[in-house]
Backbone bond lengths (Angstrom), bond angles and torsions (degrees), N, CA, C in turn:
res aa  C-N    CA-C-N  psi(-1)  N-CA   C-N-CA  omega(-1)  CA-C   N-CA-C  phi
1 X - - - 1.457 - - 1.520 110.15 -
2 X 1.351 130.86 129.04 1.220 138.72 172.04 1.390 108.34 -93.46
3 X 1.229 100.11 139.59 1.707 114.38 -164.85 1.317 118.75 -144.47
4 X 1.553 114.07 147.07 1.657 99.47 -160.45 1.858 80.03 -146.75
5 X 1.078 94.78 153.78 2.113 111.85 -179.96 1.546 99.36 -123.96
6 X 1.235 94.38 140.04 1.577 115.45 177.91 1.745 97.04 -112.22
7 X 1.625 109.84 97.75 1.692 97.84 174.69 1.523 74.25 129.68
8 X 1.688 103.91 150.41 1.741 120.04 125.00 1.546 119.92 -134.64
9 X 1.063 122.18 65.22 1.661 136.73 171.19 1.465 97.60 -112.86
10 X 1.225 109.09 149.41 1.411 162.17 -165.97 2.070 91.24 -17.13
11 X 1.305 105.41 -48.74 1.680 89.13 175.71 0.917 121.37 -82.64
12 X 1.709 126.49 -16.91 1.207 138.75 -175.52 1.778 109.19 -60.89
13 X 1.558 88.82 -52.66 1.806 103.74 -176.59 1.709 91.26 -67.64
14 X 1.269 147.38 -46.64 1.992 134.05 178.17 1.012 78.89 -39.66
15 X 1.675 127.16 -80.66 1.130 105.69 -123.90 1.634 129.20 -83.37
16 X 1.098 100.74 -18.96 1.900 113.54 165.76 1.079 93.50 -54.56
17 X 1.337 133.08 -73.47 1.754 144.28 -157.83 1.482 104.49 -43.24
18 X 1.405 119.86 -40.77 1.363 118.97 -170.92 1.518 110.86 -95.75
19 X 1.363 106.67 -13.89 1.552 106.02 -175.62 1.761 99.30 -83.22
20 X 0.793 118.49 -35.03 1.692 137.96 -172.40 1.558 95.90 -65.32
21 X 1.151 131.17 -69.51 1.626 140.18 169.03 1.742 100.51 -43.10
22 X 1.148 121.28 -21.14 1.800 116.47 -175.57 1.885 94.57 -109.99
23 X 1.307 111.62 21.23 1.241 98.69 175.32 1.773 129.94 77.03
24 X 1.481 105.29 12.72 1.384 130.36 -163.91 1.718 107.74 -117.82
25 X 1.439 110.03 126.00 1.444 84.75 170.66 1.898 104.12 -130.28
26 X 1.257 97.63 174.95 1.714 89.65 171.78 1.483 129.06 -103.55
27 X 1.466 116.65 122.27 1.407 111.56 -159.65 1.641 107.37 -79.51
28 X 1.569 111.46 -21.40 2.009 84.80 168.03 1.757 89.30 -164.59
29 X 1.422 85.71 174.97 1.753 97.62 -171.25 1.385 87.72 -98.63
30 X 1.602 116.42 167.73 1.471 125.61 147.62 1.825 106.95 -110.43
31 X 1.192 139.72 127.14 1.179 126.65 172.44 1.180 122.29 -150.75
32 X 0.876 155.62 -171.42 1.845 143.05 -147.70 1.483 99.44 -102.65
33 X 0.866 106.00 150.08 1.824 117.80 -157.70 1.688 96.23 -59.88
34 X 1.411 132.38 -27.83 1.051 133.26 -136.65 1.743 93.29 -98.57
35 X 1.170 99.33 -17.63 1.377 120.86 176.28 1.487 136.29 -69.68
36 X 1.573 85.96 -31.47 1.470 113.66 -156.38 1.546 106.12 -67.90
37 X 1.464 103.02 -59.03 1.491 129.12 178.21 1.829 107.13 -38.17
38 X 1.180 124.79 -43.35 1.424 135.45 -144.05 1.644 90.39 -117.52
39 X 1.500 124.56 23.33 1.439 119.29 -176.58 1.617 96.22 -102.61
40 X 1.212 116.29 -166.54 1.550 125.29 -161.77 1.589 93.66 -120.30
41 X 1.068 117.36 124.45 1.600 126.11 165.48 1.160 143.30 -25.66
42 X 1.746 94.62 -50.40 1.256 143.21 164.43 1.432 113.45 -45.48
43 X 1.553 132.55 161.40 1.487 124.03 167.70 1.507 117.87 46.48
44 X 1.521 99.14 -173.78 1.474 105.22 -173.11 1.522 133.15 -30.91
45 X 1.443 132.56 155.58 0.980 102.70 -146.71 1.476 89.91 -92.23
46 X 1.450 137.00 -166.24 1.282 129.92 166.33 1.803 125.71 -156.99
47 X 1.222 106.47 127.93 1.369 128.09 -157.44 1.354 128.58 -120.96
48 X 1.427 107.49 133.24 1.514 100.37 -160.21 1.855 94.66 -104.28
49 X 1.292 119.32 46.51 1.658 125.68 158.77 0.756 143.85 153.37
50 X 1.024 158.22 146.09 1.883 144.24 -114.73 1.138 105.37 -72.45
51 X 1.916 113.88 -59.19 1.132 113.18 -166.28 2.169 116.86 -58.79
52 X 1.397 123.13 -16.59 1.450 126.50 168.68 1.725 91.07 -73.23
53 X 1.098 151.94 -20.06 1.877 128.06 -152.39 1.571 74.06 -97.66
54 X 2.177 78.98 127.00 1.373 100.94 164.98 1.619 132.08 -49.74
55 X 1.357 122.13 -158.44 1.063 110.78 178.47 1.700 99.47 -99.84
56 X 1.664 98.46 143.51 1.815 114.72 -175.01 1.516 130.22 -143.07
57 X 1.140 110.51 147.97 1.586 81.47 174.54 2.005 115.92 -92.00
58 X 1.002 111.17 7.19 1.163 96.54 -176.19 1.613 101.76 -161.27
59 X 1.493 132.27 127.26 1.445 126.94 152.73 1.091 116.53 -72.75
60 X 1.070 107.66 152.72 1.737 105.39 158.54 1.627 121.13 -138.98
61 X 1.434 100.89 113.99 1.535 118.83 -175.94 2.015 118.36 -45.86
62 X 0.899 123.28 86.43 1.458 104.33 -175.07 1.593 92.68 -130.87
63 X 1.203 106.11 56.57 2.004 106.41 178.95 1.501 114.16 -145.37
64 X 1.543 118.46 12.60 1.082 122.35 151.39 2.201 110.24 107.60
65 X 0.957 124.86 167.44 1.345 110.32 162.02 1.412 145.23 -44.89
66 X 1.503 92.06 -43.41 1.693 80.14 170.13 1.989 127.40 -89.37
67 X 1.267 94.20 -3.73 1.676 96.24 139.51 1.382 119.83 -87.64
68 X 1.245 150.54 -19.68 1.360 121.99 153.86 1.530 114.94 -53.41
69 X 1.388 119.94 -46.59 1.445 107.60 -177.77 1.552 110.42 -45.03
70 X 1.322 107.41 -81.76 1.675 128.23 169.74 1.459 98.96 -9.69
71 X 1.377 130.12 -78.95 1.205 118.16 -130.71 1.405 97.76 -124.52
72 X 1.673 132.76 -5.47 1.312 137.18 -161.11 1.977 107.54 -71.10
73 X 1.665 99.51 -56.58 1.464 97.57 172.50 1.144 116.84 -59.28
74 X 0.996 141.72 -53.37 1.834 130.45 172.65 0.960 119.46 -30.43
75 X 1.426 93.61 -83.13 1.825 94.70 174.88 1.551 125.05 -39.19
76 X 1.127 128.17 -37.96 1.807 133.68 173.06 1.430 82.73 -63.28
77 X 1.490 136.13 -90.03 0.876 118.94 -135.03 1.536 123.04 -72.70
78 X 1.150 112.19 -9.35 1.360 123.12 141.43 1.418 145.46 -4.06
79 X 1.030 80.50 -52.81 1.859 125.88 173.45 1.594 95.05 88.48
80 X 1.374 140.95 39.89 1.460 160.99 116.12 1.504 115.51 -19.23
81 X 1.234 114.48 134.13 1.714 99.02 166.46 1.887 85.60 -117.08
82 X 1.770 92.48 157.58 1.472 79.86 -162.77 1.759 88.03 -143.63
83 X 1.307 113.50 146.06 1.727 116.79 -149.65 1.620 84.95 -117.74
84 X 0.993 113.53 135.16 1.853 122.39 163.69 1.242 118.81 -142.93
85 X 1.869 105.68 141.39 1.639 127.59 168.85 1.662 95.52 -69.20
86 X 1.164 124.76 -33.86 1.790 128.25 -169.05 1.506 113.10 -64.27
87 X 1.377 122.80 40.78 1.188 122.64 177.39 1.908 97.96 -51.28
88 X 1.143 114.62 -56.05 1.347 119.02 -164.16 1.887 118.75 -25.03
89 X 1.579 85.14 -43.65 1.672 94.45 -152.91 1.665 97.23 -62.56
90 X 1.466 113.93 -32.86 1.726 117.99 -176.33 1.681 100.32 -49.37
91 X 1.023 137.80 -14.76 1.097 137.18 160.31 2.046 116.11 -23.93
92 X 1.470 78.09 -61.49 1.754 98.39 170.64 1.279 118.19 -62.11
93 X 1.273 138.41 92.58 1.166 167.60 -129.94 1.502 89.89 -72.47
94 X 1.774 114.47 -69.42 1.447 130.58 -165.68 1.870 106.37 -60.39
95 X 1.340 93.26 -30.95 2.149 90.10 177.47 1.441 108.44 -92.22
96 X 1.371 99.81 -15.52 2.050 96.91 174.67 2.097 99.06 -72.21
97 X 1.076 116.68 -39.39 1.149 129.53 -172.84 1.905 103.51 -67.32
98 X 1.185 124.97 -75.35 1.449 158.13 132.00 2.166 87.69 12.01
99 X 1.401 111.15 -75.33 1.253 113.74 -173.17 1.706 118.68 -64.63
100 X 1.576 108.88 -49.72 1.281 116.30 166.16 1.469 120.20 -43.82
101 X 1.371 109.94 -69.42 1.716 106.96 167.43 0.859 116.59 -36.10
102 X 1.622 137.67 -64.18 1.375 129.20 -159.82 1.324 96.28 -75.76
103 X 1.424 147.32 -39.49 1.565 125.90 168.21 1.407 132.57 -42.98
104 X 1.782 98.18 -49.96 1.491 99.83 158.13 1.450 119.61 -48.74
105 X 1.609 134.25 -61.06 0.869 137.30 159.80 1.833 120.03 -3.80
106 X 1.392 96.73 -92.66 1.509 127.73 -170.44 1.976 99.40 -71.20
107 X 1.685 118.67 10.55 1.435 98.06 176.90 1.224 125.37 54.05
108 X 1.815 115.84 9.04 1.340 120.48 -174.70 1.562 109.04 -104.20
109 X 1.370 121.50 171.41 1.420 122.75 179.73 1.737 91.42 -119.19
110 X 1.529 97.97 158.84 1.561 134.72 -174.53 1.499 94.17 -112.39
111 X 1.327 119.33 92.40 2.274 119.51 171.35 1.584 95.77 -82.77
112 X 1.168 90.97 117.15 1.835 90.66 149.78 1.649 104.08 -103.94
113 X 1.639 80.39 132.38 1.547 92.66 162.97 1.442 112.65 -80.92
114 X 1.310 115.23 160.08 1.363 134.07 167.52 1.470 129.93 -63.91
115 X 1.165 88.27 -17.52 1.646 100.52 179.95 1.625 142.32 37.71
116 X 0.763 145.67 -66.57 1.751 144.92 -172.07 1.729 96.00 -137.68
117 X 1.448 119.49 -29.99 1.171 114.46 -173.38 1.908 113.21 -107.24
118 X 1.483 109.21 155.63 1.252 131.16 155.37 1.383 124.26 -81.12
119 X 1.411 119.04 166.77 1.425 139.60 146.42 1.390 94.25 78.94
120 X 1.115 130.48 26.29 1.914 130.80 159.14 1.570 90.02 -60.97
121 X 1.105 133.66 -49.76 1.788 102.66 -144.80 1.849 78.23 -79.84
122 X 1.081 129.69 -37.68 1.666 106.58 167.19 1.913 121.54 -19.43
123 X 1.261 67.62 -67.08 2.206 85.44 -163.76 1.640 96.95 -58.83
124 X 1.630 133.78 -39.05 0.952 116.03 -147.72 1.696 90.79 -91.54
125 X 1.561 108.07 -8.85 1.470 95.07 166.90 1.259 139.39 -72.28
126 X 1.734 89.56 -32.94 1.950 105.38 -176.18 1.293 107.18 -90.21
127 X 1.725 121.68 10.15 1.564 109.91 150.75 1.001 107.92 -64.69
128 X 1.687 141.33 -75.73 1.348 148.82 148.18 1.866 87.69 47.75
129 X 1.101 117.43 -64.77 1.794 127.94 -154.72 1.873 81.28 -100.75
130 X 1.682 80.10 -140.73 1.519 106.55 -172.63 1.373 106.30 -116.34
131 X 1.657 118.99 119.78 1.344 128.51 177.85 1.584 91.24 -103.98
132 X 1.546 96.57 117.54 1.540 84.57 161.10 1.264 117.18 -124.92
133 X 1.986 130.37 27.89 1.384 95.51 145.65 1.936 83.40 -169.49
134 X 1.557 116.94 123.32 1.622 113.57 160.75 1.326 104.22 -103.68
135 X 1.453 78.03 165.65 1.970 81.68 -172.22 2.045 78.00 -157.71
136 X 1.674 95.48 137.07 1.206 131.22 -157.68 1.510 96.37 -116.60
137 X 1.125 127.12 125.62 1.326 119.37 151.91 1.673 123.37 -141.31
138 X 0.919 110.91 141.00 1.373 128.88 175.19 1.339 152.68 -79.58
139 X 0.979 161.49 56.53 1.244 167.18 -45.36 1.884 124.25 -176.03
140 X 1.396 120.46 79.00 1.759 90.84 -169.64 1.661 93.68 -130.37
141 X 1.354 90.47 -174.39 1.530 89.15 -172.11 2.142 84.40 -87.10
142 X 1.696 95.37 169.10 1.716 92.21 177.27 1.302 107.99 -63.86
143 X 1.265 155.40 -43.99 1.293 150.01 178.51 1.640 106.40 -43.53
144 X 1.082 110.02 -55.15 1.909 122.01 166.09 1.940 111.80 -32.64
145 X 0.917 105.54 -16.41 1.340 113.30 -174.19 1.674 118.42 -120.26
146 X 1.009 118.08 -12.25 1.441 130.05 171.70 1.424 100.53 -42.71
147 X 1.604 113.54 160.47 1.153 110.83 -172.71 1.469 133.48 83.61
148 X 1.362 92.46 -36.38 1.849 106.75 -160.64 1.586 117.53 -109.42
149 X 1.111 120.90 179.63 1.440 125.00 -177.98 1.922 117.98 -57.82
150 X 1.193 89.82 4.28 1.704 94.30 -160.35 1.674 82.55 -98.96
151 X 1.095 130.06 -50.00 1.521 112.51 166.94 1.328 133.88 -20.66
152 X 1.781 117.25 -37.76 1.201 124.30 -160.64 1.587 104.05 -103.07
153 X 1.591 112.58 -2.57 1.248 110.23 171.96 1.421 133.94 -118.70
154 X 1.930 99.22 -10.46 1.512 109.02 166.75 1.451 110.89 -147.11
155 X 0.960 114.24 155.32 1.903 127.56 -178.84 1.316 93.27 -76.82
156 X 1.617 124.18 91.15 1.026 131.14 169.53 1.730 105.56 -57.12
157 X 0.878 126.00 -42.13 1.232 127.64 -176.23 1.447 128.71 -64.04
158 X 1.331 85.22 -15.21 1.777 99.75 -172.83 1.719 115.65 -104.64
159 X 1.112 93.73 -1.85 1.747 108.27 -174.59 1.798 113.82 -42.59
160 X 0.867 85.99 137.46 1.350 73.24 163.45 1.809 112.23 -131.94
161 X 1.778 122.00 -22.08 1.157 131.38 -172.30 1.326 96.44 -155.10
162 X 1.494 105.24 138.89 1.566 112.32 161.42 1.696 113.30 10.95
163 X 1.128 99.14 138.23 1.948 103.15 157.84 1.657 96.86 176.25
164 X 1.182 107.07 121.16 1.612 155.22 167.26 1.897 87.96 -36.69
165 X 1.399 121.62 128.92 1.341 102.04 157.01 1.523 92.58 -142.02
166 X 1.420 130.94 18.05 0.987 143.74 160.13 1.534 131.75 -115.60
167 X 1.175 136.76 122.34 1.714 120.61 156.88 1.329 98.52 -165.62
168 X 1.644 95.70 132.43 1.766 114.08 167.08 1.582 94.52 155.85
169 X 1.495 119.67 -145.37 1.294 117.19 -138.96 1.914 91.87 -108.79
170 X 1.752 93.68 154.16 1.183 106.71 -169.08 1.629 120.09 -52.22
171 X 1.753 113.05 -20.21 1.482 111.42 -163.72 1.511 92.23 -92.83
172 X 1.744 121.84 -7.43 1.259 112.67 -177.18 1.741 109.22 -75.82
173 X 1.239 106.44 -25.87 1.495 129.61 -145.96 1.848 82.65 -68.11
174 X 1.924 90.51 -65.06 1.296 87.32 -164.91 1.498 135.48 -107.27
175 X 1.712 92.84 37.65 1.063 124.24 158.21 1.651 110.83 -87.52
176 X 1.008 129.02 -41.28 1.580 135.26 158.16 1.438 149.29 -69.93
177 X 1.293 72.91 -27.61 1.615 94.85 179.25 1.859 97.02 -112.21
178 X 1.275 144.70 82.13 0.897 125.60 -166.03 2.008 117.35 -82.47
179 X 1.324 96.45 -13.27 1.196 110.22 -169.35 1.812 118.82 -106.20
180 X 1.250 81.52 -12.42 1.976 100.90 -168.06 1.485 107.97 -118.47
181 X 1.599 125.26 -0.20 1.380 109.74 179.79 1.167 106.27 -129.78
182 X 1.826 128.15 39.91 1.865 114.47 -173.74 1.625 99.99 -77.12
183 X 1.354 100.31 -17.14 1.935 92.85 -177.84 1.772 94.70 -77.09
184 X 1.162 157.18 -71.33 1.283 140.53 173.99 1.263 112.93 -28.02
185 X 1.261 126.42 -26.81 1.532 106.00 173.74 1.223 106.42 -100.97
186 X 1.252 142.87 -35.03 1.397 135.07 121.36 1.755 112.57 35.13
187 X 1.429 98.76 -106.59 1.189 130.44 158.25 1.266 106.65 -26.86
188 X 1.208 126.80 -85.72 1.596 126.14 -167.05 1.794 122.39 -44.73
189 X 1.745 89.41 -29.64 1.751 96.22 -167.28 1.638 85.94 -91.28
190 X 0.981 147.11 29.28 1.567 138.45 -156.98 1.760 72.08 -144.07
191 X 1.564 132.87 -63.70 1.728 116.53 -161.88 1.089 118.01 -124.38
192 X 1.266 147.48 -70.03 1.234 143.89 -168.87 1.897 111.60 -111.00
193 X 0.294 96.90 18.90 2.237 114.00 -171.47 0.904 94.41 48.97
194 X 1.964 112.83 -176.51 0.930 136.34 -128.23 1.802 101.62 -89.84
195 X 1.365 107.27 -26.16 1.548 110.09 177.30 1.465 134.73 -64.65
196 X 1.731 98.75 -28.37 1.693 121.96 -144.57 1.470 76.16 -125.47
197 X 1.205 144.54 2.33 1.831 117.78 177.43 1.684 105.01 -102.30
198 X 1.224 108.87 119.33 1.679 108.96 -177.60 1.081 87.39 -66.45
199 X 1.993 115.98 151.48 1.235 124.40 148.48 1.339 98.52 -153.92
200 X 1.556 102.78 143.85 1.284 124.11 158.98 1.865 130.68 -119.96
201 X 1.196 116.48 138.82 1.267 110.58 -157.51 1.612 105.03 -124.38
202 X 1.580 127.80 103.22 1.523 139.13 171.15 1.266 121.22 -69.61
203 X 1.209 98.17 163.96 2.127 105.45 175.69 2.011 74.03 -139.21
204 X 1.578 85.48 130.54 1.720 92.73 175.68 1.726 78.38 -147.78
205 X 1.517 83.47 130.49 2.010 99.55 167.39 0.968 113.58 -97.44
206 X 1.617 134.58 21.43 1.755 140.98 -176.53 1.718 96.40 -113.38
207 X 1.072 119.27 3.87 2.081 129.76 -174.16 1.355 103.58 -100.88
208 X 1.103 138.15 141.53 1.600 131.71 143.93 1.520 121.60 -91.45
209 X 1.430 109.50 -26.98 1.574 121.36 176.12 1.456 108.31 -107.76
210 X 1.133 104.65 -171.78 1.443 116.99 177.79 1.713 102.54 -119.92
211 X 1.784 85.09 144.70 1.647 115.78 -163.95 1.241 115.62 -99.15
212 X 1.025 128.86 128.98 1.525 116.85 175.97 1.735 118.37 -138.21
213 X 1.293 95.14 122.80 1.788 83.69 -176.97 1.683 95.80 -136.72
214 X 1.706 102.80 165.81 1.080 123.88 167.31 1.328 115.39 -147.24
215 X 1.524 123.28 137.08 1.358 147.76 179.45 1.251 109.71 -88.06
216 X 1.402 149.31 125.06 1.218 129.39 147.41 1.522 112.12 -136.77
217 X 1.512 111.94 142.44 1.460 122.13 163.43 1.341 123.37 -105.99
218 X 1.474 124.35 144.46 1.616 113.32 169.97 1.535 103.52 -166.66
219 X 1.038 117.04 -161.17 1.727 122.07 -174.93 1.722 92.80 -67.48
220 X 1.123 106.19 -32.64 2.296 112.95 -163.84 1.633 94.07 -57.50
221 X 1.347 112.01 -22.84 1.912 117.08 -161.72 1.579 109.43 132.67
222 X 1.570 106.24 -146.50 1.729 106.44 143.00 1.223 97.39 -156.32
223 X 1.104 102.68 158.55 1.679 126.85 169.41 1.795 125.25 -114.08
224 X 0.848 120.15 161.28 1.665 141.28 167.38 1.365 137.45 -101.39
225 X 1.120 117.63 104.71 1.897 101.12 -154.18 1.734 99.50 -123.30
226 X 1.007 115.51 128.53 1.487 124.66 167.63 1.258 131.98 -127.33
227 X 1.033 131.85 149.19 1.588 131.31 -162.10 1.917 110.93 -160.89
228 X 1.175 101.31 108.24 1.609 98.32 -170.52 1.646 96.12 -85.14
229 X 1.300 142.66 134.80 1.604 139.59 -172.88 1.336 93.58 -110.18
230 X 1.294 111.27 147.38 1.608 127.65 173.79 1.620 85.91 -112.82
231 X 1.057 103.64 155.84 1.767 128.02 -170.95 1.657 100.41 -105.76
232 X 1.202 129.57 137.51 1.772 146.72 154.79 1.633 104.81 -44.54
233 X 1.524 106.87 122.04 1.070 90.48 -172.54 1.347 130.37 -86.81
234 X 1.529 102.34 19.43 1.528 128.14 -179.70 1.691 107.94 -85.06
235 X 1.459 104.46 -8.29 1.951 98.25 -179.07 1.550 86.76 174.23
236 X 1.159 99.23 129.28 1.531 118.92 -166.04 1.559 89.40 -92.35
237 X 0.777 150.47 27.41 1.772 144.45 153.64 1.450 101.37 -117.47
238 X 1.186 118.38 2.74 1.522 104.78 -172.28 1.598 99.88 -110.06
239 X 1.515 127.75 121.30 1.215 136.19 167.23 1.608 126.44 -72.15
240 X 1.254 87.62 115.13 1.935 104.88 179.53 1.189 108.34 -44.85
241 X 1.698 133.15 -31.03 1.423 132.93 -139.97 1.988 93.21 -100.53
242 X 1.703 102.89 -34.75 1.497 134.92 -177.86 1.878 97.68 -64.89
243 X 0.920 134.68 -38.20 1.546 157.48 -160.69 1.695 89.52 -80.02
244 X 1.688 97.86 -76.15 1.910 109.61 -168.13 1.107 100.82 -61.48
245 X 1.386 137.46 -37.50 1.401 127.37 -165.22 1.386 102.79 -74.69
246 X 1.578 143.86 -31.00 1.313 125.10 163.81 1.515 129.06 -54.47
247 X 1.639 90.48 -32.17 1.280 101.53 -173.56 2.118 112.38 -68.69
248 X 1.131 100.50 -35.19 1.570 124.45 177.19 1.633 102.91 -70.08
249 X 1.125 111.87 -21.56 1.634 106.42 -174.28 1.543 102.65 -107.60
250 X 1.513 137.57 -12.82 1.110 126.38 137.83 1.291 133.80 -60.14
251 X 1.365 108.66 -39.94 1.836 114.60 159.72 1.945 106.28 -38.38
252 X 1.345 91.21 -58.72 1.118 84.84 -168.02 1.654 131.02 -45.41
253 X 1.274 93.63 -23.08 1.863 103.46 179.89 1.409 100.16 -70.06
254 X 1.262 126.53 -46.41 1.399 121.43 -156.20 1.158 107.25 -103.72
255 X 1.323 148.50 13.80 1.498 137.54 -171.59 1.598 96.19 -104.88
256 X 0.961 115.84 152.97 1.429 132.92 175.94 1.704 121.72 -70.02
257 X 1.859 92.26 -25.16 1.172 95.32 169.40 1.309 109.50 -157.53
258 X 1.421 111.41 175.72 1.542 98.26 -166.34 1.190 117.73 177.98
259 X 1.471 151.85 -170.24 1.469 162.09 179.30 1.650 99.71 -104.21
């Protein structure tokens, strides 16, 4: 399988590292032109934009949303199938639309990975019936939130217990949070979409990792899903579980058998 990474930050480097140990290697980077110049000669090849990445069977998104915009339609239409941690950005109605076409287009598929969270192939079963209500919640320590919209609504620094600086619907989440909510959209594109999935998102200074749960009810029953995430120790916002799950969804192409 020929394989190409969009990004080299902290999941980018898991996931080569682990594909390489499975006998896989990556034939070129995509990375911002500014980048390009200051790369090593040596090894993969490296490219500052879709249209230079050789020919592959598969990209893989690990550089955040505004490289899916940039570089997502090309590559589909390409006729590329192209795998992404950036569930979040589909939030945006006009690039969820924007990506689909050009897949149709290019005969290519759009993989979302699973990312930081579990129990999607659950939810995407008990749509099957009638889901009538998930609820997403979020959980980090205050440092987990730096950067982000939760700054402008609580003194992360001053915490002393739990406090909510989020609640409402998943496309709001990760429409705001662009960097902190791909597991809410996650979730949402797995059960009820992006409008109809409650989520709420905490800063608790009693956590060291990040929390993640989901509620769901429907005709299937309901269930309870939890998942404590340990962080890469290359960037403490970047989820180890977000890293393996690309790596698990390339397995998935090539194993003979599988889930």
């Amino acid at each position: 399988m020929k394989i190409a990474i969009i990004g080299q930050g902290a999941i980018a480097g898991y996931v080569a590292g682990a594909l390489e140990k499975q006998g896989l290697s990556v034939a070129a980077y995509l990375l911002r032109p500014a980048r390009v110049a200051a790369a090593p000669v040596a090894g993969p090849a490296i490219v500052g934009s879709a249209g230079e990445l050789p020919q592959t069977d598969v990209v893989i998104d690990c550089a955040g949303h505004a490289a899916l915009r940039e570089h997502g339609a090309t590559i589909l239409r390409s006729g590329t199938d192209l795998l992404t941690v950036s569930i979040g950005a589909l939030a945006d109605a006009d690039l969820s639309r924007q990506l689909e076409h050009a897949a149709q287009a290019g005969n290519a598929r759009l993989h979302l990975a699973s990312g930081a969270i579990g129990a999607l192939d659950c939810l995407r079963a008990a749509r099957v019936g009638t889901l009538r209500m998930v609820r997403y919640t979020g959980r980090k320590p205050p440092r987990g939130w730096a950067g982000s919209a939760a700054e402008d609504r609580l003194d992360l620094a001053a915490l002393t217990g739990p406090e909510t600086h989020f609640a409402g619907s998943a496309r709001r989440a990760a429409l705001d949070y662009p960097k902190n909510a791909n597991v809410a959209a996650a979730v949402a594109l797995a059960g009820l979409g992006f409008d109809d999935t409650e989520t709420e998102l905490i800063a608790d200074p009693g956590i060291r990792e990040n929390v993640h749960e989901i509620r769901a009810e429907g005709d299937f029953g309901s269930f309870d899903f939890r998942v404590t995430g340990a962080t890469l120790p290359d960037n403490p916002r970047s989820s180890a579980l977000a890293a393996m799950s690309v790596v698990s969804a390339i397995r998935d192409r090539i194993d003979a058998v599988g889930f």
